[in-house]
SEZA-751579 format. One line per field, with one value per residue (C-alpha): x, y, z; residue in one letter. Coordinates in steps of 0.001 Angstrom, whole numbers, plus 500000, padded with zeros to 6 digits. Example, Ala and Ser with C-alpha at 12.3 -4.5 7.8 and 13.67 -1.06 7.14 Angstrom:
<nodes>
px	[512300;513670]
py	[495500;498940]
pz	[507800;507140]
rest	[A;S]
</nodes>
This chain:
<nodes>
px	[699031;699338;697223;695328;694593;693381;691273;689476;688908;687734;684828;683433;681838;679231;676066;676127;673642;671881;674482;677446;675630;674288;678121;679712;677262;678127;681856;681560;679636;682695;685811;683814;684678;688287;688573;687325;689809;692467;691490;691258;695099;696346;694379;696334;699395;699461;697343;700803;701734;698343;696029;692322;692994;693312;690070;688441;689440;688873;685277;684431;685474;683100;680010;680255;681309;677904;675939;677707;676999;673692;672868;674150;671816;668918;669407;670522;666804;664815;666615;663427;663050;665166;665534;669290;670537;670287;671595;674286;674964;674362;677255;679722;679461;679939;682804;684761;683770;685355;688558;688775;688390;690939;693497;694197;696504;698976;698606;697716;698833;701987;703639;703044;705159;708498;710085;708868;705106;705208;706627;703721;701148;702397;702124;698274;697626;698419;697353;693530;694585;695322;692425;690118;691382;688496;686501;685575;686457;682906;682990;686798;685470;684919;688114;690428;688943;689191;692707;693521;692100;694090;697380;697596;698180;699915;702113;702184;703445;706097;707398;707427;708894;712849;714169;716069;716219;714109;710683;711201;712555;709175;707497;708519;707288;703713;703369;704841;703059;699842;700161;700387;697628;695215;696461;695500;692258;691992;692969;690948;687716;688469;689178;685635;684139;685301;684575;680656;681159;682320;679582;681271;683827;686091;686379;686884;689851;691273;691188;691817;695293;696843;696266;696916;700193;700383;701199;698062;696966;693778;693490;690998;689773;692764;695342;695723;696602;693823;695119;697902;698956;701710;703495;703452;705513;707953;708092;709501;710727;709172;706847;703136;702823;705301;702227;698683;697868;701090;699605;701275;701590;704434;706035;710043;709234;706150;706347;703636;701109;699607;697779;696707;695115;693810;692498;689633;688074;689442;689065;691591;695046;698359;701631;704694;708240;710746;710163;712522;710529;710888;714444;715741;715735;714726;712305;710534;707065;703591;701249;697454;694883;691250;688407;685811;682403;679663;676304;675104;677964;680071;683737;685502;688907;691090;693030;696314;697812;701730;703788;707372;709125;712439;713919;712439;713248;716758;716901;715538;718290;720306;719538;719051;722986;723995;722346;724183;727050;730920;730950;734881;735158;731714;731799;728742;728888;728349;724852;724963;727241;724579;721514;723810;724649;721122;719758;722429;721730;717716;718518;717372;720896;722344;720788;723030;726129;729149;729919;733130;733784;737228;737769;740816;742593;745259;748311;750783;747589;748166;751749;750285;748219;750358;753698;751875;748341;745285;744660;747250;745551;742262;744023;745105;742213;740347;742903;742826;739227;739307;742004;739963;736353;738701;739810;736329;734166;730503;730137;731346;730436;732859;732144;734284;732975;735436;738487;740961;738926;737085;734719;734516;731737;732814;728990;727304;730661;730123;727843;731282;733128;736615;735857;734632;737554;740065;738637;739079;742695;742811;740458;743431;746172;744271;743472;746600;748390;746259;748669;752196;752803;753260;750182;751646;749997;751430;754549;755010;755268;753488;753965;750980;749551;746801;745566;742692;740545;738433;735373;733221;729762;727933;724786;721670;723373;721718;723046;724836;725676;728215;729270;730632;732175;733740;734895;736258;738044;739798;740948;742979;743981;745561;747130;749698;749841;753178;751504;748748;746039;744025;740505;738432;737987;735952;739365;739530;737119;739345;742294;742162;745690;745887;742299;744490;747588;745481;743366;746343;748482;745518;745110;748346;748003;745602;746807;750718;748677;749764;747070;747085;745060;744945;742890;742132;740588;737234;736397;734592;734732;734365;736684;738833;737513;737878;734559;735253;737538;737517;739231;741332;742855;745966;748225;751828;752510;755569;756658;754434;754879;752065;748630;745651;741939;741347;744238;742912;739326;737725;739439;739003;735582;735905;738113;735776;737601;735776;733767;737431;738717;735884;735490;739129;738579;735785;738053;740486;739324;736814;739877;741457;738505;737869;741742;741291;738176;740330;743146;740383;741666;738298;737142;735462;731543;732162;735264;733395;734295;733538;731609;730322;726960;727424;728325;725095;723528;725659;723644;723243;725370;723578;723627;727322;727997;726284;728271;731301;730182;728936;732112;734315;731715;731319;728042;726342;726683;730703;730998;729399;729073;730157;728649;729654;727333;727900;727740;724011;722895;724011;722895;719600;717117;719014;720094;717510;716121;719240;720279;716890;717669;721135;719498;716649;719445;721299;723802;724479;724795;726356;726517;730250;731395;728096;727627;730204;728630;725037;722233;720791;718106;715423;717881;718262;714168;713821;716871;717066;720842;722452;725263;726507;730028;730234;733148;736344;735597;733125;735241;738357;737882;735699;738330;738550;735075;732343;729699;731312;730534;727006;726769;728301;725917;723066;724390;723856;720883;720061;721230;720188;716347;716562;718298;721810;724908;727188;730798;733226;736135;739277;740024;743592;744243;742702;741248;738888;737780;737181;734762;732768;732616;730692;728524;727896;729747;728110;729785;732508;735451;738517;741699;745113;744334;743737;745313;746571;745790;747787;748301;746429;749654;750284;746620;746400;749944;748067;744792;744125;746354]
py	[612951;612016;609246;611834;614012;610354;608948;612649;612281;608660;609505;612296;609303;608407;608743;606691;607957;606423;607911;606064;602651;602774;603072;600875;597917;599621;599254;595820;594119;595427;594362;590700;589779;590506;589299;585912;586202;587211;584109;581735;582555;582556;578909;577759;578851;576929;573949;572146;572564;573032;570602;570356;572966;575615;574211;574788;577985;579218;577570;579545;582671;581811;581187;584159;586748;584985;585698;589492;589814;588776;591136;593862;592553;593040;596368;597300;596063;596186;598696;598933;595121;596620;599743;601405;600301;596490;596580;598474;595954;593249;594962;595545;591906;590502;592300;591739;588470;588557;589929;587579;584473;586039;587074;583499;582839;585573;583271;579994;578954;581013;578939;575744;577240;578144;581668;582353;581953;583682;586411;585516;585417;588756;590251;589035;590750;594088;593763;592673;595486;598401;597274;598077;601638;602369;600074;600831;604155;605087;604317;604908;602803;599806;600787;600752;597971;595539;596466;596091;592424;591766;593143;592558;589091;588939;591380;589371;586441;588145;589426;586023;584109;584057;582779;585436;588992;590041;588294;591665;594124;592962;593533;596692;597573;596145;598311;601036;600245;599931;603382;604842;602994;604580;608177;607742;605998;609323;611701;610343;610522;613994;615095;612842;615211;617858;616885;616802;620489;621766;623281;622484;620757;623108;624335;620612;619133;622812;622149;618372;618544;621675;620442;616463;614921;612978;613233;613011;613066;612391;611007;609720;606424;607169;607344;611167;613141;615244;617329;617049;619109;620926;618418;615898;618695;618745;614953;614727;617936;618668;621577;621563;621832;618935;616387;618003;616240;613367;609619;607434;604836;607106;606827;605934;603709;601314;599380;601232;601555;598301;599436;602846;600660;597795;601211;601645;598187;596516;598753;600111;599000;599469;599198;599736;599282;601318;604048;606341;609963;611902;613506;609810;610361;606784;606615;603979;605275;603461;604288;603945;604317;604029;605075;607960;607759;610467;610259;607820;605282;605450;605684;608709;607951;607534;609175;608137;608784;608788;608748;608826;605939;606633;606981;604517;601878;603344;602900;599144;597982;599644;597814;594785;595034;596014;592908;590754;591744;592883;596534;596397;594118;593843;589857;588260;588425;586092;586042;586356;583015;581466;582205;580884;577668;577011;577604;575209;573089;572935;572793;569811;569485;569159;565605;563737;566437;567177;570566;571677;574100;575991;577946;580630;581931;584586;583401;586437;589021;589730;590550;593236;594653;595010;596470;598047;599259;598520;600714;598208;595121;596662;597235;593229;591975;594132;592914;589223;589183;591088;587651;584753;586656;587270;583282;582008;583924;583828;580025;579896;581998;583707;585141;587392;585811;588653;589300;587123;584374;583743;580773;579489;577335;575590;574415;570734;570014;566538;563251;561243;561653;560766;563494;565790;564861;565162;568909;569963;569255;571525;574139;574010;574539;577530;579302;578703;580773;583028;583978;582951;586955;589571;591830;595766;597927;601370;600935;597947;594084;591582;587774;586498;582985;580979;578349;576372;573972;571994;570099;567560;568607;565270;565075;565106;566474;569435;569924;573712;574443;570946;571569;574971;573599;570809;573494;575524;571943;571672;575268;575302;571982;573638;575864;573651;571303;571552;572783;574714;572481;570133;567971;567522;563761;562587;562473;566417;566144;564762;566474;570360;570720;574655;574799;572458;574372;578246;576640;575344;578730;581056;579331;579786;583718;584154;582025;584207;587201;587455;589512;593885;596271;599501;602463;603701;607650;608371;612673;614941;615306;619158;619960;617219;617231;613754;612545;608434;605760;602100;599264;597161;593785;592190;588956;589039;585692;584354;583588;585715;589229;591067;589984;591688;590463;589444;586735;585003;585414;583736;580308;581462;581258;577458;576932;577520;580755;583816;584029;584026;586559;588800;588786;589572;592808;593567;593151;595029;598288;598402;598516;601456;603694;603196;604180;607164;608126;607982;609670;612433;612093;610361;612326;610140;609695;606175;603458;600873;596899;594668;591591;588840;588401;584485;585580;586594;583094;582594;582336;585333;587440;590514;589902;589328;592211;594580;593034;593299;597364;597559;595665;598708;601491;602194;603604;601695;605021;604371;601467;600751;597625;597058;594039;593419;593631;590119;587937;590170;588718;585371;584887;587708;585368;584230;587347;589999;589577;590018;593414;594650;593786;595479;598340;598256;598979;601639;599861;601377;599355;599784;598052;597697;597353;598164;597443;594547;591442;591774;594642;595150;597621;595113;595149;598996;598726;595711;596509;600491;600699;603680;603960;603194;602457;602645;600007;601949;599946;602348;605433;604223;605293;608733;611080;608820;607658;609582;607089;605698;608961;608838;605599;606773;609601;607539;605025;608305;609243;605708;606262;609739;608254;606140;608433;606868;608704;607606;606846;606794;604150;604176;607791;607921;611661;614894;614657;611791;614006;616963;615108;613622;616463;618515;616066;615800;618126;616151;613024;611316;609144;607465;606346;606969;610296;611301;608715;605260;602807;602998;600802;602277;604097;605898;606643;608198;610206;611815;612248;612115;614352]
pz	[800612;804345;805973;807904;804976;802877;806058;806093;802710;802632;805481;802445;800510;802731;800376;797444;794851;792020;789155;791232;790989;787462;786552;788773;786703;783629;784194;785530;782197;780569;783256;784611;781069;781249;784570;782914;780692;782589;785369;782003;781267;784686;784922;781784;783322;786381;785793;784916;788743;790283;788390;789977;792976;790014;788167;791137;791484;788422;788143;791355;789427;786607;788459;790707;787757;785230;788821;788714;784943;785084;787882;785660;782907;785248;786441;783048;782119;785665;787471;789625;790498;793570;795910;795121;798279;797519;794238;795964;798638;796282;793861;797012;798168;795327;794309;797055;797196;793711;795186;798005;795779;793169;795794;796846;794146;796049;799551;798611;795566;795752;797803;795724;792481;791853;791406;787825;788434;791932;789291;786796;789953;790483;787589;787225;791249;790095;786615;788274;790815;788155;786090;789138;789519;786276;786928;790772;790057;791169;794729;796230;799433;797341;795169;797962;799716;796607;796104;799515;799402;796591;797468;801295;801433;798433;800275;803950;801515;800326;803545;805277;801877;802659;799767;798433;798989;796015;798103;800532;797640;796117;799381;799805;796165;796675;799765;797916;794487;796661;798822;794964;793965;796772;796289;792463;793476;795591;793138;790679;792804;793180;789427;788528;791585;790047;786773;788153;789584;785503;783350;779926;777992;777354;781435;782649;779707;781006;784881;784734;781913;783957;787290;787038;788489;785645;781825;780364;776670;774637;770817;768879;767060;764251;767323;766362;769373;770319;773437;775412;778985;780651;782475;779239;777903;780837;781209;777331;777029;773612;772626;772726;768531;768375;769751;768402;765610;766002;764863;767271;765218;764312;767542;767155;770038;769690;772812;774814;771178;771571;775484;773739;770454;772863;775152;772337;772155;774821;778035;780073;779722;781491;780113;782363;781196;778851;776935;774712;773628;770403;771573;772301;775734;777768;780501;783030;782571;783504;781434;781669;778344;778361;775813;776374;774679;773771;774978;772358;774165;770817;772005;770668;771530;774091;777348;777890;781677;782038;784623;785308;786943;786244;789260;790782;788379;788532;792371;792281;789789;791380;794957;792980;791886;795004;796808;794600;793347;795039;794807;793855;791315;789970;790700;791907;795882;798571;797980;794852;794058;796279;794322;791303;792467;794377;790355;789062;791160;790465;786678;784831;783399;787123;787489;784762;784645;786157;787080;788587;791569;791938;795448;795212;797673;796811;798557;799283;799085;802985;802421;799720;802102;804565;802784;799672;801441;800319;797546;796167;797577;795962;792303;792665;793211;790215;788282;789113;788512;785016;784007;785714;783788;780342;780422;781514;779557;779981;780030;783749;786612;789013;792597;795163;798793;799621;801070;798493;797668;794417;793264;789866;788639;785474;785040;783080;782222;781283;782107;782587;785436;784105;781532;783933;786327;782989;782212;785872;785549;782321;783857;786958;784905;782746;786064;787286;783723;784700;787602;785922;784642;786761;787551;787207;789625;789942;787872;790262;788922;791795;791067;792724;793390;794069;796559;794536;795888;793373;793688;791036;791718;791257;789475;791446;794728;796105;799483;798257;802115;801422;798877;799641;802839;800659;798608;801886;803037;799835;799552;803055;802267;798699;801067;802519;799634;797535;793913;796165;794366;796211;795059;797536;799056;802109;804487;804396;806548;809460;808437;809646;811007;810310;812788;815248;815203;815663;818218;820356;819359;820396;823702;824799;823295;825786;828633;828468;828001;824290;822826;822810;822802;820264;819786;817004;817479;815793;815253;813446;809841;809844;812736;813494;817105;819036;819469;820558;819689;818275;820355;818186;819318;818159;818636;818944;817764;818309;815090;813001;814365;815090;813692;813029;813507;809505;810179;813508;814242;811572;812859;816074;815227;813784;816763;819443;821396;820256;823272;825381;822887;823163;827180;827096;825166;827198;830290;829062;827769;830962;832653;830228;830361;834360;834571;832356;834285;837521;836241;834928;831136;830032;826697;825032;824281;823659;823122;820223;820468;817986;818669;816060;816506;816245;819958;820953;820807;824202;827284;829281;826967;828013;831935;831642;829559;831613;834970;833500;833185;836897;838247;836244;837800;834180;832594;829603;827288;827715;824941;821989;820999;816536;815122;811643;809065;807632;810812;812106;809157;809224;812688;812468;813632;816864;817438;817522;820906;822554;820556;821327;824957;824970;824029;826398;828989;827335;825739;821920;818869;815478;812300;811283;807764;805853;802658;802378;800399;801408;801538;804800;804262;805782;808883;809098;809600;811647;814167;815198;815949;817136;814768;810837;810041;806512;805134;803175;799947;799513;799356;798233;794927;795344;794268;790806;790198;790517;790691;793432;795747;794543;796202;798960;798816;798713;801358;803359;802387;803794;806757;807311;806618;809713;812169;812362;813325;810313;810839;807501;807964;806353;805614;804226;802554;802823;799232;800246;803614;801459;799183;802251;804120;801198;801094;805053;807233;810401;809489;812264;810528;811205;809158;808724;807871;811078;812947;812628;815499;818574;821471;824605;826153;823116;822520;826064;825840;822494;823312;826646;827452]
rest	[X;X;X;X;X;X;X;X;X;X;X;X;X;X;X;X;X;X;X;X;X;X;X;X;X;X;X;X;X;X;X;X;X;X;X;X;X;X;X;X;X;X;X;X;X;X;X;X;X;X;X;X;X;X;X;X;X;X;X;X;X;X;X;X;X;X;X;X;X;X;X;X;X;X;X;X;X;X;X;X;X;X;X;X;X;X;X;X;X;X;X;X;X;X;X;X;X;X;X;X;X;X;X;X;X;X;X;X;X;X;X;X;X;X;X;X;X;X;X;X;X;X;X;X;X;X;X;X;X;X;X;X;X;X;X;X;X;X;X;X;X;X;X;X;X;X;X;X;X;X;X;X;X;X;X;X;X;X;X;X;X;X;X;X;X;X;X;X;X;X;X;X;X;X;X;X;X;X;X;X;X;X;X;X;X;X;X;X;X;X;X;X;X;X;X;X;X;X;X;X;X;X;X;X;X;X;X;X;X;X;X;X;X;X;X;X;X;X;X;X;X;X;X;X;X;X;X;X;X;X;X;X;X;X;X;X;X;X;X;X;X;X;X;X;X;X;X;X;X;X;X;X;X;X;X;X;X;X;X;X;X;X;X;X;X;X;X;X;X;X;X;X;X;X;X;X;X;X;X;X;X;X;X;X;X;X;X;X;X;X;X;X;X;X;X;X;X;X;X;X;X;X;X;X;X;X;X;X;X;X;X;X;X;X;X;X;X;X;X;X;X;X;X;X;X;X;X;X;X;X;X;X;X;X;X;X;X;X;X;X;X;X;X;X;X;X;X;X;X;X;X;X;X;X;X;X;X;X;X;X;X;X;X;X;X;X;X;X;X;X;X;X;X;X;X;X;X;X;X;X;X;X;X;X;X;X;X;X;X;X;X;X;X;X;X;X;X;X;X;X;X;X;X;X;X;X;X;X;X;X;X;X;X;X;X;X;X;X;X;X;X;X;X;X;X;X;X;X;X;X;X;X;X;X;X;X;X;X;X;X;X;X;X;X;X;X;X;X;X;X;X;X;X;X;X;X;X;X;X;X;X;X;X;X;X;X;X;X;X;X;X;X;X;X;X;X;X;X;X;X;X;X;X;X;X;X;X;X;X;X;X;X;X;X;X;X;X;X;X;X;X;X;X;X;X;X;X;X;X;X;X;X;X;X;X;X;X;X;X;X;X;X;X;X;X;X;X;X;X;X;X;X;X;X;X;X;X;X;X;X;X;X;X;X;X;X;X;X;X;X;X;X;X;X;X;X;X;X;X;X;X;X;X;X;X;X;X;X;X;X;X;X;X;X;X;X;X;X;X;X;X;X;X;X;X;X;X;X;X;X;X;X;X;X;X;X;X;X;X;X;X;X;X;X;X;X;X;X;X;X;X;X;X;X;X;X;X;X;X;X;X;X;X;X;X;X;X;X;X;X;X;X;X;X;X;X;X;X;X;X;X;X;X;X;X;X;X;X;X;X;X;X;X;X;X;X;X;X;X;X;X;X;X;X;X;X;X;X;X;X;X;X;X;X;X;X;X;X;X;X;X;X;X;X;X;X;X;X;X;X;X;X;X;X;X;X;X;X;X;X;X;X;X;X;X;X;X;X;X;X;X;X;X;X;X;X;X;X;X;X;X;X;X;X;X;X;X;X;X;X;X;X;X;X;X;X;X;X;X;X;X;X;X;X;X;X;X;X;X;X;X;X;X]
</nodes>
């Protein structure tokens, strides 16, 4: 249902009549006293963190639900003591006063507890919240309204909370969890309506089971199943005989019995969480139950209300994975590692103990990549992280940041820091083993080694930003040691020779004109047609050969010169495409550079960039500007303004190697860029592993949803193309495939012809 369809239907319930009150009180003598309750438990639960603030609270609750009942009393007894249009004002106010009081638990007090009660907090909101869907069933105004109150700022809190990802996952889910909420509130209205319109029994159980959305089922005091309709059936898959007559206290799964029991005594219940059905089949359902009663107000059993959340449930783990955890190895990511260690560190165990911190770095993994390709570099670094979780076990935590380097968290390892010092040495020379054989890949036997870096977490130090930077110190410092192991100590932090040596090296690079330019050519997945190209830079060290990006920019970054490396591109392939425009060869939509966002925070970045453009006589549509996914989010907050900017003036934006350690569906909505490259480590292994394309699949889906043109990198054989293209034959890609990348000369002798 659309929000113009709901508003039309919200401006129908303009009269409230006399039937519509008299229930609302009903309901409410029956729900004020779970809502006591319910406050009573939630007061219990947090008085250890919020002492008198929560008494108060609570106490406010009591007096203004003993006002509510006691109103109910009266019109229950002296329904005339009033005209119908006070007791309903006197009903509406205080009920949302109610809510308003309630709700502050999800703005105010939220903020004062740790991650486990906001959870608990939580959980009370939307049980308070489902509860009301009965209860206020009467009036949908007042239904939606007090729902609203309760979930809005509980929602607003989420969204600004930035602790971890989850706060906006959860976000999202309140918004979404609430939109559902006010289309049942909705369709409920309208089956009661309807219910009013029925002349018998028989003609209303009839409309309401085959035309519900929902799985719904009726039983009686003995939890026999009464009735049961159509799309129960299809939900299970079991026949109609199969469930008349069934006592569910004969269900094979009992987890959802207690809500239907409670249903019958208790009022309406909700139970949402696993389920497996009569053909052992497992579901996410959320299930509602509440009692019916004859005229006499004797309950006669119960209506259960089922729906399937399957999917969804599936799709939030999924996320949830995906947010922290490396897609290739299974590892905890980036973020990941860093929710671990910001928990170890809060642990009560982290104030007296030791733990220990070991930073790999695969030392000949380049050379792999290089000679043997990456499918090869890929294979070593599953297997290398299959040994390090085989000798570890699941005592000790390991990460992928990504690329080649792993962490290791040996964590409490000891109170004494000679012991603690004496079992990093052992944990050293175990990791170590774990590279002395050979790893086979492809018939092939690598010897591989390791830089490791280790670091004695002491007790009581929180600082996790230092600690991984001590970590990072001691790892390039392993590098150049002779048994490539190094401890960290307070003088790595005035001994970075490597940093020296790159920043003096990639001065002169640019200063002798050292650095090239290639072009890598990006086309059409169906047709092979050219469509743009990607601008590549590389450095033709003296001594090293030719180096790509991966092995320079990141210290060029430490080093200060990634603002003279960028302009330098931006220089150069101005220059290309205003010489291909001249010599009339220009075929291109766009050329793509890449450019960390860190970048960004320069002043004027914009007004230079578009200068650069007019001093070329180029147009803004002729480059596209790639900004890795990693460093838009590690610099999102300085950055925004000045994307949004770019693109005020024309200039087009893409998100370059999506997917890669983070999840960035709160940037896809915040930041409308014009383009999504999606990383190769997502299809490297389609044409093997078929739940690897369905990610890719759904990656697309993503993308699709917000209007991006979607870019596939790293295309190597015509297998992998085949695969993608069925799935999207609008998709652009590049890779070896097609092309490798070629230095502008050779790019323009092929293409530009």
């Amino acid at each position: 249902m659309n929000l113009k369809i709901l508003s039309t239907k919200l401006k129908e319930f303009q009269n409230i009549d006399e039937s519509v009150i008299t229930t609302l009180y009903t309901l409410s003598s029956r729900s004020l006293l779970v809502l006591i309750a319910l406050a009573a438990l939630t007061t219990a639960a947090l008085y250890p963190i919020l002492h008198t603030s929560i008494i108060l609270w609570f106490l406010s609750l009591v007096v203004l639900t003993g006002y509510r009942l006691y109103m109910a009393y009266i019109f229950k007894q002296k329904p005339e003591k009033y005209s119908m249009v006070i007791w309903y004002k006197n009903f509406v106010v205080s009920a949302i006063v109610t809510a308003l009081i309630f709700s502050t638990i999800g703005f105010i007090f939220i903020h004062q507890v740790d991650y486990y009660y906001q959870v608990y907090i939580i959980a009370v909101v939307l049980g308070l919240s489902s509860g009301s869907i009965v209860s206020l069933s009467p009036d949908i105004r007042l239904n939606i309204v007090y729902a609203g109150i309760l979930m809005f700022p509980l929602t607003l809190t989420m969204l600004f909370l930035s602790d971890t990802p989850i706060h906006l996952i959860l976000a999202v889910s309140l918004i979404l969890y609430f939109i559902a909420q006010v289309t049942t509130i909705v369709k409920i209205d309208a089956q009661k309506k309807e219910f009013d319109n029925l002349q018998s029994e028989h003609m209303l159980l009839e409309s309401l089971f085959r035309n519900a959305p929902l799985g719904i089922f009726t039983y009686n005091n003995d939890l026999e199943v009464l009735e049961c309709n159509e799309k129960l059936n299809k939900l299970f898959e079991h026949d109609k005989e199969k469930i008349i007559g069934m006592n569910l206290n004969h269900l094979p799964d009992s987890r959802v019995l207690g809500s239907l029991q409670n249903a019958l005594t208790q009022g309406p219940q909700t139970y949402e969480g696993p389920y497996i059905s009569l053909n052992d089949k497992h579901f996410w359902i959320d299930a509602k139950a509440f009692s019916f009663f004859d005229t006499s107000n004797r309950v006669l059993g119960g209506v259960g209300m089922i729906e399937d959340k399957t999917k969804e449930h599936a799709a939030l783990t999924e996320l949830e994975y995906m947010v922290q955890h490396d897609m290739l190895t299974g590892l905890l990511n980036r973020r990941g590692f860093k929710n671990y260690i910001e928990n170890l560190v809060s642990h009560k165990k982290h104030k007296t103990c030791f733990s220990i911190l070991f930073y790999l770095d695969l030392n000949q993994f380049k050379s792999v990549n290089d000679s043997l390709g990456h499918e090869v570099g890929d294979d070593v670094l599953l297997a290398v992280s299959k040994r390090l979780s085989t000798l570890l076990g699941k005592s000790c935590m390991v990460s992928r940041l990504g690329g080649d380097e792993f962490i290791i968290i040996v964590p409490h390892i000891s109170t004494d820091s000679h012991i603690a010092d004496k079992k990093a040495r052992e944990f050293s020379k175990a990791i170590e083993g774990v590279f002395l054989e050979p790893f086979v890949i492809k018939e092939m036997h690598l010897h591989i080694k390791s830089s490791i870096g280790i670091v004695l977490m002491e007790p009581g130090y929180t600082n996790t930003e230092e600690i991984i930077r001590h970590a990072d110190l001691s790892m390039y410092q392993a590098k150049i040691a002779n048994d490539h192991i190094s401890y960290y100590d307070a003088s790595l932090d005035k001994q970075q020779k490597d940093l020296f040596i790159l920043q003096h090296d990639l001065a002169y690079a640019i200063e002798k004109d050292q650095l090239e330019l290639f072009y890598q050519p990006i086309v059409s997945i169906k047709k092979d047609k050219l469509y743009s190209a990607e601008a590549l830079i590389r450095w033709e060290h003296t001594t090293k050969g030719l180096l790509s990006p991966e092995d320079f920019i990141p210290l060029a970054i430490k080093a200060g010169l990634l603002s003279q490396i960028t302009w330098w591109v931006v220089d150069k392939v101005c220059q290309d495409i205003a010489q291909w425009k001249k010599e009339n060869r220009w075929k291109l939509k766009y050329v793509s550079i890449n450019v960390n966002a860190q970048q960004f925070v320069e002043n004027d970045f914009p007004v230079k960039f578009l200068k650069k453009l007019n001093k070329y006589g180029l147009e803004t549509k002729d480059i596209m500007i790639e900004i890795t996914e990693r460093s838009l989010i590690d610099n999102f907050d300085n950055t925004q303004h000045v994307i949004n900017g770019l693109r005020s003036k024309g200039v087009k934006c893409a998100i370059d190697d999506f997917g890669i350690g983070y999840s960035s569906l709160s940037y896809l909505k915040k930041l409308s860029f014009n383009t999504l490259k999606i990383d190769r480590a997502f299809i490297k292994n389609i044409e093997t592993n078929p739940k690897e394309l369905h990610l890719v699949s759904t990656i697309l889906d993503i993308g699709r949803h917000f209007n991006y043109n979607i870019v596939i990198e790293g295309i190597e054989d015509a297998n992998q193309k085949e695969l993608l293209l069925k799935l999207d034959d609008k998709l652009r890609y590049q890779g070896y495939h097609f092309s490798k990348p070629l230095h502008g000369e050779g790019f323009r002798q092929r293409f530009l012809k």
